[in-house]
Every structure is written in C-alpha cells, then in structure tokens.
C-alpha positions in Angstrom: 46.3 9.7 152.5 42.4 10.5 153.2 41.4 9.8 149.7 41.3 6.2 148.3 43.4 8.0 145.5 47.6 8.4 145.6 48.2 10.9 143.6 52.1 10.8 143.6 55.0 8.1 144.5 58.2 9.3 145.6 60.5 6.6 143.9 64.2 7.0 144.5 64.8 10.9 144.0 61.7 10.9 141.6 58.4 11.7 142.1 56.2 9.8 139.9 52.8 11.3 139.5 49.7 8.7 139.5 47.0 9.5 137.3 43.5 8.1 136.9 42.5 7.3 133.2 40.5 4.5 131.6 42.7 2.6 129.8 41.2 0.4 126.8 43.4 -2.6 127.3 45.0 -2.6 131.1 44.2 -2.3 134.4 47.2 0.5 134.8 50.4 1.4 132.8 53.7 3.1 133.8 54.8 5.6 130.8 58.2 6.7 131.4 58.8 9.9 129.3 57.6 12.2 131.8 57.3 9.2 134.2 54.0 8.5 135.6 51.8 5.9 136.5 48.3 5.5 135.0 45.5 3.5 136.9 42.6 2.9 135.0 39.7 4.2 137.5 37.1 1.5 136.4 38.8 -0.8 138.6 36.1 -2.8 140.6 37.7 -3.3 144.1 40.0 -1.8 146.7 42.4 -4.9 146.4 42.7 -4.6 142.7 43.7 -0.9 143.0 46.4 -1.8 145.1 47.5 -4.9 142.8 47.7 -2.1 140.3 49.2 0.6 142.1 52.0 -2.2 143.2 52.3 -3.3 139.8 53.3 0.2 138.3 55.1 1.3 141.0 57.5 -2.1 140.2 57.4 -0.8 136.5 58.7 2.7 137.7 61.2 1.8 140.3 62.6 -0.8 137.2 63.2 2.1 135.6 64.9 4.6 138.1 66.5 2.3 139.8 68.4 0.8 136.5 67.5 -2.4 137.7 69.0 -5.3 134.7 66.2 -6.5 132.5 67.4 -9.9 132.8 67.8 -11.3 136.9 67.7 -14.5 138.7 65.2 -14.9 140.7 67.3 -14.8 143.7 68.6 -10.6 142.0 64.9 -9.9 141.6 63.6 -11.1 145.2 66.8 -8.5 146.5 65.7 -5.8 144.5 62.0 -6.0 144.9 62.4 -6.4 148.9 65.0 -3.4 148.8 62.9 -1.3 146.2 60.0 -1.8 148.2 61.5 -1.2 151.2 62.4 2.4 149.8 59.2 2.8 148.3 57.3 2.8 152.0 60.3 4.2 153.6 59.8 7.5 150.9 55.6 7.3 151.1 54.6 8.1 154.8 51.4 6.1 154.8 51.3 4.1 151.8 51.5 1.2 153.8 48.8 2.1 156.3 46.9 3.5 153.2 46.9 0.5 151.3 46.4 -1.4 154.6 42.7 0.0 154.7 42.2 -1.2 151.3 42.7 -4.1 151.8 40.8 -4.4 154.7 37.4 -3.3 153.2 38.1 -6.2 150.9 38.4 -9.1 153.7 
C-alpha cells in the first residue's frame, strides 16, 4: 500500500471498494447497496483518515458479518476484536499502512 489511499477492503468474502468523495455532512460513509466505503478526501490529517477508514470498515463488517444491532458491550468488544482481527488478517499491510499514518501524526 504505497499510496496514502486504500482503495479496497477485503471484509469477510467481500471486497468493499473505498472511494474518495467530498461528502457535505461526514467525514466518510459506508453505503451498502453495492457496498462501499466513501472517505471524504478533504480530511485534514493522516490520523483522521484512519479514524475514518476504521469507522466504515466497522460500518461494513456490521453489515457482512450479520452482526445483531443490539449487543452488550461485552458481544460488541468480541466482535470488534474478532472482526478486526479478520480485517488485518484479509488486508496484507493495512496495519503497517495505517502504522505510517499514524506516525507522520506523532
């Protein structure tokens, strides 16, 4: 991942294309009919793009994952560690790619 961009997310046996929009009202949103995640470019750091990036890729893995709407917080803090356990697992790099983000930040 060369670019400061991700342009796909392999979620479960989706892959979720990331797109770069401005958005009038959010940082990023997650449509889910095709599903794809929408990251509003204007975004002013590195550690907000990854906030974002995180937060959709939450959004999408909700949805392909059939995770309940309603959880405890002990159900939600089992499927965020397992969903984003997948989610590196299934994205060679992400992790070391949003690693560098985050460092040009500190």
């Amino acid at each position: 991942m060369d670019d400061k961009r991700v342009k796909a997310l392999k979620i479960g046996r989706r892959k979720v294309k990331v797109q770069y929009k401005p958005h009038p009202t959010n940082a990023g949103t997650t449509n889910f009919y095709p599903l794809r995640v929408e990251i509003d470019p204007r975004e002013s750091d590195d550690r907000e793009n990854v906030d974002t990036l995180l937060h959709e890729a939450i959004h999408a893995m909700w949805d392909v994952y059939r995770w309940p709407a309603r959880m405890s917080e002990e159900t939600v803090a089992f499927h965020l560690g397992a969903g984003l356990t997948r989610l590196f697992l299934e994205n060679p790099g992400l992790a070391t790619h949003i690693e560098e983000l985050l460092e040009a930040t500190r």
